[in-house]
Structures are given as C-alpha cells and as structure tokens.
C-alpha distance (Angstrom), angle and dihedral (degrees) to the residues before:
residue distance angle dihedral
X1 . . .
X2 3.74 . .
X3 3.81 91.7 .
X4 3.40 96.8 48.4
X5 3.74 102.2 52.4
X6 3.65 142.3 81.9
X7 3.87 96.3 -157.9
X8 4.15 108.6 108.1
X9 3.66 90.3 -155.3
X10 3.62 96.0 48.9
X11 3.34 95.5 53.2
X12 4.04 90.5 47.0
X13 3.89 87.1 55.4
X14 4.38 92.4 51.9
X15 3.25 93.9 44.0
X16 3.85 95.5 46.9
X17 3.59 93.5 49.2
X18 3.81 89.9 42.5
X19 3.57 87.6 53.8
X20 4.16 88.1 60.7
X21 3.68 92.0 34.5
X22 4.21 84.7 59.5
X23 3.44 98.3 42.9
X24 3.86 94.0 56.0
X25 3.70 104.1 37.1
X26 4.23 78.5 50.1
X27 3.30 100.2 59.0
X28 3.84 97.3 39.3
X29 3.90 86.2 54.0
X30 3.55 87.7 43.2
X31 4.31 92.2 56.1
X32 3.98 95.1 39.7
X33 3.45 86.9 49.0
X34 3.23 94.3 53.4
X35 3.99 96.8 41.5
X36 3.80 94.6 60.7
X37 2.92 112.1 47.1
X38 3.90 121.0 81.1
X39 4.33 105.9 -87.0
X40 3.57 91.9 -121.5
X41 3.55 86.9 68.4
X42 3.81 108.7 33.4
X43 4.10 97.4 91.7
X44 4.29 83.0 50.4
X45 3.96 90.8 45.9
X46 3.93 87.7 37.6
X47 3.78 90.0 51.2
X48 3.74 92.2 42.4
X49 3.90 91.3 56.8
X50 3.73 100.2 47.4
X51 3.68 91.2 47.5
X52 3.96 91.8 53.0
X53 3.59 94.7 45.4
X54 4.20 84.4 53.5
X55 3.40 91.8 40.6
X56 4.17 93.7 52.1
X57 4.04 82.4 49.2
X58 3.92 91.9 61.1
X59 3.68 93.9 39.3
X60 4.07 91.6 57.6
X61 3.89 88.5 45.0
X62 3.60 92.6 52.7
X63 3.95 92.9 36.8
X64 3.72 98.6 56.4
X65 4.30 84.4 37.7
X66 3.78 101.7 49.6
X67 3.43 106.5 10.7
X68 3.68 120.6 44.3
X69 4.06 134.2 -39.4
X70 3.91 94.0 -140.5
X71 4.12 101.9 108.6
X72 3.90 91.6 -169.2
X73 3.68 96.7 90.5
X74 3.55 96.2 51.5
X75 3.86 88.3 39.1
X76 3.89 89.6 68.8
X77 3.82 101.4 34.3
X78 4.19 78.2 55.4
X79 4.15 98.5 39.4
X80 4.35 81.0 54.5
X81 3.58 97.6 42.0
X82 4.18 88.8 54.6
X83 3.77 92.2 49.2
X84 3.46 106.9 41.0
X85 3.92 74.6 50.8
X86 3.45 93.4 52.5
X87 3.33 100.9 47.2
X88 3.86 91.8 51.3
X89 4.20 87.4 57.5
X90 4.01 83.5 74.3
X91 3.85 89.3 57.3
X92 4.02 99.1 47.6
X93 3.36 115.1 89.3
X94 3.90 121.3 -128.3
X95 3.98 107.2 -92.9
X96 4.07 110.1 -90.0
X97 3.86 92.9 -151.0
X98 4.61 84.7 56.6
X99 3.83 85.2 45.7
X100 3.70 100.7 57.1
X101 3.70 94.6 39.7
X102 4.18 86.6 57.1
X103 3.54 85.9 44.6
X104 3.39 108.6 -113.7
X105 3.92 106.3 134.6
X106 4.07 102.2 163.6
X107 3.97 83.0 56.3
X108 3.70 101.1 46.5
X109 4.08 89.9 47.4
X110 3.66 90.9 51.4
X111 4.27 92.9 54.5
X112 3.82 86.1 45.3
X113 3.45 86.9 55.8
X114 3.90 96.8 46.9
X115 3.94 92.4 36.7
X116 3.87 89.2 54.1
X117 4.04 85.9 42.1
X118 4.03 82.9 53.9
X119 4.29 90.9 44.7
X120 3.81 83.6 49.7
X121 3.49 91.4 -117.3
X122 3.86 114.1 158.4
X123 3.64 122.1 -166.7
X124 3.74 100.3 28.9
C-alpha cells in the first residue's frame, strides 16, 4: 500500500507498522532457526541469517540507487518469497527442545519422531 500511494502520512503509518511487523517475524525466525538446527551449528546458522538479512538491506539500497526506481519487480520476487515461506510454517514442526521445557513430553517425542522421519533417520 505504501508503494502505491501518494499520501505522506499513509505511507508513514505502513512503514511504521512494517517496521514492528519486521522486527517480530525477525526475531522469531531468528529463535526457530536457531532451535532446530543441531547446537553445534546454531551461532554459524545464526550468523548466516543476520548477515543475509543485512546483506538483502544493501542489495535493495543499491537496487532502487543504481539499478532501477520501479519497486514492482522486487515487490513480487518479495510477495513469493513470504508465501512460499508461509506455507512451509505448516510443515515445520514445533521445536522439541520449547516442548519439553513447557512440559509437554508426548508432543515433543512425536516431532522428534517426524523431524528424524524428515532427516531420513530410521530407527530413532
């Protein structure tokens, strides 16, 4: 809505409440990230994803500086990304390690069963 506007205000109300919306959806990404994968590697994958999200900042700055002012490419490429993403949220399994610290045992046995199932482990 904010790129499709002329309204000042209205595009200082998106993009405050886009701001909030990013900041939240980041760091839940960040923590389920960071929950399944093995702990060896959660400060590499960690790393990995703060680094892309900076790195996705400097390639819009330079895209819409260098390359071309028209946001509707980037506007699809992005509107695809977040549902293929959110689509995929249906499929992950809630993190075992959050399940047994709420207590809930039967629940956290059952996604290591289907995460291992997903890993192609057999006999866990």
């Amino acid at each position: 809505m904010a790129a499709t506007t002329t309204e000042l205000w209205v595009i200082y109300v998106v993009q405050f409440w886009l701001g909030v919306a990013t900041i939240g959806r980041f760091t839940c990404g960040f923590v389920l990230l960071t929950e399944l994968v093995p702990e060896k590697s959660a400060s590499l994958a960690g790393t990995s994803y703060m680094i892309g999200d900076a790195v996705c900042t400097l390639y819009y700055t330079f895209y819409f500086r260098y390359i071309s002012k028209d946001s509707l490419p980037l506007w699809w490429v992005s509107l695809f990304l977040n549902v293929v993403g959110f689509g995929l949220t249906f499929f992950i399994p809630e993190s075992p390690k959050w399940l047994v610290s709420q207590g809930q045992y039967q629940q956290a046995k059952r996604n290591f069963k289907k995460i291992a199932k997903m890993n192609g482990v057999e006999n866990f």
